[in-house]
PyMOL Python script that loads the backbone (N, CA, C, O; Angstrom):
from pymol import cmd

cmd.read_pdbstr("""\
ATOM      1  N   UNK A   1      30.569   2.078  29.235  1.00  0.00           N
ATOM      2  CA  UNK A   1      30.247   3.480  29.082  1.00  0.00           C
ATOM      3  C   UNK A   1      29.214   3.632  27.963  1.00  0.00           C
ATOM      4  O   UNK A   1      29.411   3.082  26.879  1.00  0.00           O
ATOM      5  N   UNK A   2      28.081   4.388  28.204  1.00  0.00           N
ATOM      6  CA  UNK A   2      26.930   4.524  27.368  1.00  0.00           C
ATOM      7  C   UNK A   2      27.697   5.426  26.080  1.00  0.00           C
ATOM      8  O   UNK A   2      28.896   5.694  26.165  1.00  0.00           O
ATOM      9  N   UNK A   3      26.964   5.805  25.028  1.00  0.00           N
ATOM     10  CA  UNK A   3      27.757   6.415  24.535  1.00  0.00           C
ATOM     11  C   UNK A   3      26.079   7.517  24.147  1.00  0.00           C
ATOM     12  O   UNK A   3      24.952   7.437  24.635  1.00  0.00           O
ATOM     13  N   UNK A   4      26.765   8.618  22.889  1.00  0.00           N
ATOM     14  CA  UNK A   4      25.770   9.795  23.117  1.00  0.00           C
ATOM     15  C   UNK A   4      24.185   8.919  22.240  1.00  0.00           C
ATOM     16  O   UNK A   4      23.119   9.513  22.076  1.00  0.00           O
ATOM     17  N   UNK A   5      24.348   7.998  21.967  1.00  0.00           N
ATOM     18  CA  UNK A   5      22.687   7.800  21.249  1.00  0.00           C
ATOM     19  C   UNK A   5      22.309   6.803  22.390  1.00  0.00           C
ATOM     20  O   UNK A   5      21.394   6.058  22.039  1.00  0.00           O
ATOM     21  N   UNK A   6      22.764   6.580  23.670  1.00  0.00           N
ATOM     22  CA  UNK A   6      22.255   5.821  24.592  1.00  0.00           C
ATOM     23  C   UNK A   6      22.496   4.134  24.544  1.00  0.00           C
ATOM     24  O   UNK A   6      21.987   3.366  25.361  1.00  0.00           O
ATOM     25  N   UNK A   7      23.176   3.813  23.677  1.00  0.00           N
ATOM     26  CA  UNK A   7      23.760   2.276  23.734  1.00  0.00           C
ATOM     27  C   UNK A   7      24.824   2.608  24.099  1.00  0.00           C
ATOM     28  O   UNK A   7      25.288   3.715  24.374  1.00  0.00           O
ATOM     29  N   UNK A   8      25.502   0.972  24.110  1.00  0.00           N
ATOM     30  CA  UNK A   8      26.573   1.100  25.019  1.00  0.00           C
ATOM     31  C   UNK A   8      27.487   0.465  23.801  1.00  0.00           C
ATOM     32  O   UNK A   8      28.484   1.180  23.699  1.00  0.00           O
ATOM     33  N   UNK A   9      27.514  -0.348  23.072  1.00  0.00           N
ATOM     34  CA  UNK A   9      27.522  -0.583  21.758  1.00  0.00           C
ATOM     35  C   UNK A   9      27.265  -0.809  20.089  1.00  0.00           C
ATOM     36  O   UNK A   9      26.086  -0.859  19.738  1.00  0.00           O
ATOM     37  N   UNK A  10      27.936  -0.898  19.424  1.00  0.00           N
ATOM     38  CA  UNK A  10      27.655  -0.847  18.040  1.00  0.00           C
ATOM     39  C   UNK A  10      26.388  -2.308  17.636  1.00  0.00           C
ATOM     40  O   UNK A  10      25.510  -2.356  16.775  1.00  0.00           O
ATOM     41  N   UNK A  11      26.773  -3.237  18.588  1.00  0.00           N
ATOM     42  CA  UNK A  11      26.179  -4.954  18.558  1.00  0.00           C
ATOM     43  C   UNK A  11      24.704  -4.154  19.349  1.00  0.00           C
ATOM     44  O   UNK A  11      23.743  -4.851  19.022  1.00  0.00           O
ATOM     45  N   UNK A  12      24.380  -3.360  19.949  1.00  0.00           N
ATOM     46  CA  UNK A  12      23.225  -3.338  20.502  1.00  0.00           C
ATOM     47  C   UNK A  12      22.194  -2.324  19.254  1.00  0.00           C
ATOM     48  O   UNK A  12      20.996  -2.519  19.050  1.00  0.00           O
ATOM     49  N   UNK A  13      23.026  -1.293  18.583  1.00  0.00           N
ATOM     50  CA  UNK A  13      22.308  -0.944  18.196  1.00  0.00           C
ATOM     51  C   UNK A  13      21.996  -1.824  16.845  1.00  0.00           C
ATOM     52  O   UNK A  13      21.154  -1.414  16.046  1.00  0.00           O
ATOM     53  N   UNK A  14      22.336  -2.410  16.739  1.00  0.00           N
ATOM     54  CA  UNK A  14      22.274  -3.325  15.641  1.00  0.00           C
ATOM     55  C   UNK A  14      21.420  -4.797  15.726  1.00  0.00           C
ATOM     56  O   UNK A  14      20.961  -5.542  14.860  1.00  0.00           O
ATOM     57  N   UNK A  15      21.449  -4.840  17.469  1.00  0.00           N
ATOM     58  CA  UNK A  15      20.185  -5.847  17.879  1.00  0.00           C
ATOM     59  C   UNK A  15      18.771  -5.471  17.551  1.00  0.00           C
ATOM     60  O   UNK A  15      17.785  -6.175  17.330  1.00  0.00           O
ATOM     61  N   UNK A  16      19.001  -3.673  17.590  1.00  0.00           N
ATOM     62  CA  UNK A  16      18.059  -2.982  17.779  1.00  0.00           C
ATOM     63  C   UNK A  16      17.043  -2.553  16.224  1.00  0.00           C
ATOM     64  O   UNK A  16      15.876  -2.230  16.001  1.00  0.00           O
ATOM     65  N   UNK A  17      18.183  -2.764  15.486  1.00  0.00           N
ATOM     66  CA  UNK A  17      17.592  -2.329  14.107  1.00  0.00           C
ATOM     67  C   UNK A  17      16.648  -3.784  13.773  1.00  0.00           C
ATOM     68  O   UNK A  17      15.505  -3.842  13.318  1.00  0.00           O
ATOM     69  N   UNK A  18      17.598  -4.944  14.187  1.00  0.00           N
ATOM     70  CA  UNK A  18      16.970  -5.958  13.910  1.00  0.00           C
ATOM     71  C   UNK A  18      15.389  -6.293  14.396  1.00  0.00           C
ATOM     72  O   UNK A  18      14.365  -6.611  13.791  1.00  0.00           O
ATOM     73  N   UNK A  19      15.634  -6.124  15.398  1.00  0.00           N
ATOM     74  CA  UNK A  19      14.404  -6.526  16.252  1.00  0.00           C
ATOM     75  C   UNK A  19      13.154  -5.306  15.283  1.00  0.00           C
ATOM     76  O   UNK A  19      12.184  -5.663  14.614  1.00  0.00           O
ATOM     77  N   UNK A  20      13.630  -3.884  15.532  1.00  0.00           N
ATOM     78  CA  UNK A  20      12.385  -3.245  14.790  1.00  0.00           C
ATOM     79  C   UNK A  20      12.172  -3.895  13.602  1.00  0.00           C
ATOM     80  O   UNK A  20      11.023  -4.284  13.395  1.00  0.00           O
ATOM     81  N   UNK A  21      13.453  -4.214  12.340  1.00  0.00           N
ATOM     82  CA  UNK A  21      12.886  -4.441  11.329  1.00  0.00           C
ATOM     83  C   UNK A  21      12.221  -5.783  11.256  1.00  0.00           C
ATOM     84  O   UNK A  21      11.556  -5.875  10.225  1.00  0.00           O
ATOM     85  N   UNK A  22      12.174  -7.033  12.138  1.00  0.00           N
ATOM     86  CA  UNK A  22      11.070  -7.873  12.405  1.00  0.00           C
ATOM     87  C   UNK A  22       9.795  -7.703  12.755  1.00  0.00           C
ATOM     88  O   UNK A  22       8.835  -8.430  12.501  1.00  0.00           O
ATOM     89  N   UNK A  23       9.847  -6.538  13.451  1.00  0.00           N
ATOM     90  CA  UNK A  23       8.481  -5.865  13.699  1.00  0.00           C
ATOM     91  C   UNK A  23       8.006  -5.124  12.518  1.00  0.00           C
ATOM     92  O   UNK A  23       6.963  -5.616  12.089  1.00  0.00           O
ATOM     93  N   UNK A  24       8.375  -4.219  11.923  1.00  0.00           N
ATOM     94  CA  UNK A  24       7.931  -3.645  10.901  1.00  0.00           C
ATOM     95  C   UNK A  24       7.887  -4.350   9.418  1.00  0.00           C
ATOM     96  O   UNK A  24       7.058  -4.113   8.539  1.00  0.00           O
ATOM     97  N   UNK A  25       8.658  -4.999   9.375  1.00  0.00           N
ATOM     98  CA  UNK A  25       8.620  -6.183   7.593  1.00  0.00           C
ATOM     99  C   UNK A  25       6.952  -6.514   7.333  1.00  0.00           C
ATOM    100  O   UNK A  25       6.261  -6.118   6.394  1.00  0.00           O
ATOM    101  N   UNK A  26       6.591  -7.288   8.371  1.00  0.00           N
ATOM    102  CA  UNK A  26       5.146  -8.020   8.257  1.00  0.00           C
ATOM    103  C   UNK A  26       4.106  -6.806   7.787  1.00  0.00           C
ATOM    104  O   UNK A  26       3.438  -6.729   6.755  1.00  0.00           O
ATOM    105  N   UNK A  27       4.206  -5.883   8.914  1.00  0.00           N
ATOM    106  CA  UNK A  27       3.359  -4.833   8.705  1.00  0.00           C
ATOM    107  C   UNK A  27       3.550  -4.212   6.606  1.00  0.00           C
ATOM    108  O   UNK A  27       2.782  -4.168   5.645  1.00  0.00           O
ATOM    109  N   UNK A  28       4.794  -3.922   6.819  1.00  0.00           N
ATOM    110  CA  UNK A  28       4.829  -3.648   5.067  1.00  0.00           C
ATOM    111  C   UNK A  28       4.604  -4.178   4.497  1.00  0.00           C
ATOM    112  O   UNK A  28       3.934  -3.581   3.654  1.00  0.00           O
ATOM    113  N   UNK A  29       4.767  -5.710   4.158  1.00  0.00           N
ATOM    114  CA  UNK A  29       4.314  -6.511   3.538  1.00  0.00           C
ATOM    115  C   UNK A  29       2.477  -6.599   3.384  1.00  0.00           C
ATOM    116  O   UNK A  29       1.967  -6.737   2.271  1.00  0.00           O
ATOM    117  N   UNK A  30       1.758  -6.512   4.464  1.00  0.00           N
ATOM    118  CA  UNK A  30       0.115  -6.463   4.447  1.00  0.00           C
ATOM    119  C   UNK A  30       0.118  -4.885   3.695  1.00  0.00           C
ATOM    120  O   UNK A  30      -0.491  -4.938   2.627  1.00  0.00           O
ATOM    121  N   UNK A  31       0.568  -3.735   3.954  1.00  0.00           N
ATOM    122  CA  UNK A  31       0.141  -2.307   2.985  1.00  0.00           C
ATOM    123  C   UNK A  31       0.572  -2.515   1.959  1.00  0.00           C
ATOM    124  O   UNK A  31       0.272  -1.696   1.091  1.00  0.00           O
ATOM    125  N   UNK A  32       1.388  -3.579   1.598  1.00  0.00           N
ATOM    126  CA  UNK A  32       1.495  -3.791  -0.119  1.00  0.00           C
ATOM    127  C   UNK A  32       0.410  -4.503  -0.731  1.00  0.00           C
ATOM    128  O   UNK A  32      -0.303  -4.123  -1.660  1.00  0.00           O
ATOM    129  N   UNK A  33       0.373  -5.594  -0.090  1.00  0.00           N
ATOM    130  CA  UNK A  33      -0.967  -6.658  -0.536  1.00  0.00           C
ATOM    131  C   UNK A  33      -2.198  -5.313  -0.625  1.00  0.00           C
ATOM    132  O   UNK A  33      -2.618  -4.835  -1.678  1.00  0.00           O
ATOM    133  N   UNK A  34      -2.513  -4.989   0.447  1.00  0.00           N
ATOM    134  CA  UNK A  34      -3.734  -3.766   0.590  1.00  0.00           C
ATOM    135  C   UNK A  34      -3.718  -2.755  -1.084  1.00  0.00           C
ATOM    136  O   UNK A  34      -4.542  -2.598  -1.986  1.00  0.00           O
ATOM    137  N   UNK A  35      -2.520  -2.330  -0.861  1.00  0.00           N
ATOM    138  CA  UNK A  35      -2.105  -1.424  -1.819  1.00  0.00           C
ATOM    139  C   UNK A  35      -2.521  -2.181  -3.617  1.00  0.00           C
ATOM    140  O   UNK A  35      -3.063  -1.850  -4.672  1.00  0.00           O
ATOM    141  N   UNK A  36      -1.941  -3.152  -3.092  1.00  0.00           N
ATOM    142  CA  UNK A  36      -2.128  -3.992  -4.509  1.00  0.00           C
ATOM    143  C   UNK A  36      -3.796  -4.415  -4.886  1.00  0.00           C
ATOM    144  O   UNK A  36      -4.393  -4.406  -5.962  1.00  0.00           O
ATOM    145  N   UNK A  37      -4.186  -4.740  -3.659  1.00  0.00           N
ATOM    146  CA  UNK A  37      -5.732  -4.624  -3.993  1.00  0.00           C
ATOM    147  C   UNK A  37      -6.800  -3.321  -4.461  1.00  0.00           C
ATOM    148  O   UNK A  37      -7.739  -3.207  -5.249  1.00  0.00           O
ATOM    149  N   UNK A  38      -6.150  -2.515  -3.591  1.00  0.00           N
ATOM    150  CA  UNK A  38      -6.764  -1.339  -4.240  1.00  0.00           C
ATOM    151  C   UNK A  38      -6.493  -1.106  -5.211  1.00  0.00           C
ATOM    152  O   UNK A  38      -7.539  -0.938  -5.839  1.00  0.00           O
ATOM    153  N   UNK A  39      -5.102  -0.873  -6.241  1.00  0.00           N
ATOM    154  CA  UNK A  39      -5.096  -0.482  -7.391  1.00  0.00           C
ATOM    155  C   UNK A  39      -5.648  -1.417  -8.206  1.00  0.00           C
ATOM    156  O   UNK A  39      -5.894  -1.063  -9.358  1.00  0.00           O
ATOM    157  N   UNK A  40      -6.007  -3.009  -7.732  1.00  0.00           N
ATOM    158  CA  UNK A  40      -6.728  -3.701  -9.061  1.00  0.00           C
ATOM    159  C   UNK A  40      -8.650  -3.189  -8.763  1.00  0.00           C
ATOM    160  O   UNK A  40      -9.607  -3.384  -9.514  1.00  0.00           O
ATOM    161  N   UNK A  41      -8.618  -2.633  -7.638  1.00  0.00           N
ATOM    162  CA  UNK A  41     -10.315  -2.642  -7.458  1.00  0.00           C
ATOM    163  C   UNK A  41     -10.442  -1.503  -8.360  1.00  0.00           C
ATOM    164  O   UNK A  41     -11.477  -1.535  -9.026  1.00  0.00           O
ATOM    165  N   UNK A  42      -9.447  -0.207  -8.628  1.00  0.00           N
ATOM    166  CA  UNK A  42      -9.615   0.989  -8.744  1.00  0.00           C
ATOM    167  C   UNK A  42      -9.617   0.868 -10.454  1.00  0.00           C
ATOM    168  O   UNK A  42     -10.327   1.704 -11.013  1.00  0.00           O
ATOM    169  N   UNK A  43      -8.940  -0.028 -11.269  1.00  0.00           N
ATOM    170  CA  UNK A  43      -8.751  -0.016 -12.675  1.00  0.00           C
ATOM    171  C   UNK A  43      -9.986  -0.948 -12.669  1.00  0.00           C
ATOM    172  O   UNK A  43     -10.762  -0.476 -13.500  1.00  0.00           O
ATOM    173  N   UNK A  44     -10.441  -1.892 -12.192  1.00  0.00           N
ATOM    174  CA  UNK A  44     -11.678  -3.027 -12.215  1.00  0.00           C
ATOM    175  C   UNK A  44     -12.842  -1.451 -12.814  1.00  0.00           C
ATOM    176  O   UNK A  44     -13.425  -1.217 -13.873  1.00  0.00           O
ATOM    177  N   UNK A  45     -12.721  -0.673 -11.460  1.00  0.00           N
ATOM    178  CA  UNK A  45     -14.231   0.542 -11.257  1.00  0.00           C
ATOM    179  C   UNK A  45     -14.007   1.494 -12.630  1.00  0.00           C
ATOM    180  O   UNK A  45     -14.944   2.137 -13.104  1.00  0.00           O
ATOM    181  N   UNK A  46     -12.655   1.509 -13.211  1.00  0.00           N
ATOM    182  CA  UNK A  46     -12.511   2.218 -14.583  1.00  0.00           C
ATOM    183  C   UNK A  46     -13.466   1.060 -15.589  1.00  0.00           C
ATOM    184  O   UNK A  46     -14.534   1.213 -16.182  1.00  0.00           O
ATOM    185  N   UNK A  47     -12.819   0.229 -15.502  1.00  0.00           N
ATOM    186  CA  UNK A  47     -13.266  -0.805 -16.897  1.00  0.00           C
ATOM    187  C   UNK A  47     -15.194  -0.786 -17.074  1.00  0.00           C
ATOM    188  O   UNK A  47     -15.876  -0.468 -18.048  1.00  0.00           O
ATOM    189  N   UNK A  48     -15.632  -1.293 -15.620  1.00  0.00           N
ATOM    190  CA  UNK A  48     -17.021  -0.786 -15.162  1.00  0.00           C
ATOM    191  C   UNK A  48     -17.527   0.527 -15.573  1.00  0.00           C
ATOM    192  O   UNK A  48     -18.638   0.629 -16.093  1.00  0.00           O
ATOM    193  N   UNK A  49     -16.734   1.579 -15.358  1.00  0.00           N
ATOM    194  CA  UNK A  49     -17.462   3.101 -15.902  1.00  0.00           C
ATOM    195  C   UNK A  49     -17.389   3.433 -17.001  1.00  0.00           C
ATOM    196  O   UNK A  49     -18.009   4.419 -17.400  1.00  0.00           O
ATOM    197  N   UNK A  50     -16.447   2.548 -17.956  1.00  0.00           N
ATOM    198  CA  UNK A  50     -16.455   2.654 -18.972  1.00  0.00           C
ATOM    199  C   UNK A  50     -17.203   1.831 -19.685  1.00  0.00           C
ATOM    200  O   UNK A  50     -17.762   2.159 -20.732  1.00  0.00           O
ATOM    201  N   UNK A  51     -17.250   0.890 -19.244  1.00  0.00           N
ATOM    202  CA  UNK A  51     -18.566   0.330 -20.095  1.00  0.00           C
ATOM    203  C   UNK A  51     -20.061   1.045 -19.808  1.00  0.00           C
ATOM    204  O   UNK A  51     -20.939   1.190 -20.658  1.00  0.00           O
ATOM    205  N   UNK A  52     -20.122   1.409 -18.558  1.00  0.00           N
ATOM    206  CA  UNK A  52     -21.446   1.583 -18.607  1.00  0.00           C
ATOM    207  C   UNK A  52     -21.806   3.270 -19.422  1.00  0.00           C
ATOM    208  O   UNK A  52     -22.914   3.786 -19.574  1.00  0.00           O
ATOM    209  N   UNK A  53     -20.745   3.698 -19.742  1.00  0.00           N
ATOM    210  CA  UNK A  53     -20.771   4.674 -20.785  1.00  0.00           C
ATOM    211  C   UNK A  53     -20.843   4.544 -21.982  1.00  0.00           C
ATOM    212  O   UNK A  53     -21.583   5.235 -22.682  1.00  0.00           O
ATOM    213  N   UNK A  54     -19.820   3.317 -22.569  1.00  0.00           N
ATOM    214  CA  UNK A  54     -20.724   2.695 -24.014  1.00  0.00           C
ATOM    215  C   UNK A  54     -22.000   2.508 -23.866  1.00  0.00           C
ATOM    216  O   UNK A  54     -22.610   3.382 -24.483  1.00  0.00           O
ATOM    217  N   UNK A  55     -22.794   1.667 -23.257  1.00  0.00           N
ATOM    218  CA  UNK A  55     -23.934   0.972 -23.084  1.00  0.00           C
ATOM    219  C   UNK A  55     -24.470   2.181 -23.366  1.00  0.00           C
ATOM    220  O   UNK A  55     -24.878   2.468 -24.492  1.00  0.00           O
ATOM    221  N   UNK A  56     -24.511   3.074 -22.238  1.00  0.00           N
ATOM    222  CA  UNK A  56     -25.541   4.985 -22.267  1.00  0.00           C
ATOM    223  C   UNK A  56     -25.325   5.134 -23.681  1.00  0.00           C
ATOM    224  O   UNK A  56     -26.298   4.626 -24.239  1.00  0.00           O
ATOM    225  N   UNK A  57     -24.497   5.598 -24.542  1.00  0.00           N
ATOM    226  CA  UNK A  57     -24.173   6.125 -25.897  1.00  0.00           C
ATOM    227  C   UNK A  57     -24.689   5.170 -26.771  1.00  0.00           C
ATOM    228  O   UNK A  57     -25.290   5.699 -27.706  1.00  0.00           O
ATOM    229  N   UNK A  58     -24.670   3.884 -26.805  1.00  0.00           N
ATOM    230  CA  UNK A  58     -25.294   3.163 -27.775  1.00  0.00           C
ATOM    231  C   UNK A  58     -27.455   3.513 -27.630  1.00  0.00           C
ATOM    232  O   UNK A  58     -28.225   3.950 -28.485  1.00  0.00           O
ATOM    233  N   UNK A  59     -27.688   3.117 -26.352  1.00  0.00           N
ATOM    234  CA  UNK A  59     -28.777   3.697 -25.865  1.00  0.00           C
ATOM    235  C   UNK A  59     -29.460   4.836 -26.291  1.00  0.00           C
ATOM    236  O   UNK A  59     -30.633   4.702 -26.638  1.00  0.00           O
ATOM    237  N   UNK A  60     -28.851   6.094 -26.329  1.00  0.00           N
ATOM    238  CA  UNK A  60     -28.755   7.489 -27.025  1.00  0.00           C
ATOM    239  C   UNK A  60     -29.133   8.034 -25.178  1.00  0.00           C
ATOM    240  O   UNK A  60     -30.048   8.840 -25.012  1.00  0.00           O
ATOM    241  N   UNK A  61     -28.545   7.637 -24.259  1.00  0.00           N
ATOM    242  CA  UNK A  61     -28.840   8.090 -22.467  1.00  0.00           C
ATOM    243  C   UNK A  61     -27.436   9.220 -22.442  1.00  0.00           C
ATOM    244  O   UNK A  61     -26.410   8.898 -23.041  1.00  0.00           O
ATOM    245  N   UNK A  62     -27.518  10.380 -21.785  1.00  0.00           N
ATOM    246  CA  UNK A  62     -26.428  10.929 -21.532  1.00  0.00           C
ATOM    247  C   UNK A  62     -26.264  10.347 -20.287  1.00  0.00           C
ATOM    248  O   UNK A  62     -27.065  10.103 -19.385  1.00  0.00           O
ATOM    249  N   UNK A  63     -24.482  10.085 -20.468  1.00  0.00           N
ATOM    250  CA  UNK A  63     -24.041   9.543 -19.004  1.00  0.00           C
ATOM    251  C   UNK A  63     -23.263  10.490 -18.371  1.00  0.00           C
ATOM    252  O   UNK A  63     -22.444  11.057 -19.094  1.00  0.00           O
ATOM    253  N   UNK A  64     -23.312  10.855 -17.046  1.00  0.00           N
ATOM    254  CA  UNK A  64     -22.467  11.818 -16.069  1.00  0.00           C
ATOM    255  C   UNK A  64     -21.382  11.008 -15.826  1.00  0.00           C
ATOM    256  O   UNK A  64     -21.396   9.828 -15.474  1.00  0.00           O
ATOM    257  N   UNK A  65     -20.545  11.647 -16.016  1.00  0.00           N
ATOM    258  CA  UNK A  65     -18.810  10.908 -15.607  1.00  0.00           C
ATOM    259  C   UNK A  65     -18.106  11.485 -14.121  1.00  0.00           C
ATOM    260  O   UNK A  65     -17.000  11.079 -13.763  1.00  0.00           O
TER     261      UNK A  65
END
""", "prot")
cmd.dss("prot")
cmd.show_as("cartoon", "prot")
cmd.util.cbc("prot")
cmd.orient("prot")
């Protein structure tokens, strides 16, 4: 007998979690790496704008931020 979420047991829906969360792990795992790259590119482009704002000020250049 099916029951109201459409399995017929507790072991299926539980095949079921499994199987998605094999499918979905990998995927999270690459938007972390991604994630992790972006926040080092994004503090890298701080360290960069900030220097090139010393450099302008030593210069006597106004720099736009």
């Amino acid at each position: 007998m099916t029951g109201t979420n459409g399995f017929t047991t507790k072991s299926d829906l539980k095949k079921l979690k499994q199987c998605w969360q094999q499918q979905i792990d990998p995927v999270l795992v690459e938007i972390a790496k991604y994630r992790e790259k972006e926040v080092l590119h994004w503090h890298q482009y701080d360290r960069i704008l900030n220097m090139f704002n010393k450099i302008a000020k030593k210069v006597g250049v106004a720099a736009e931020d």
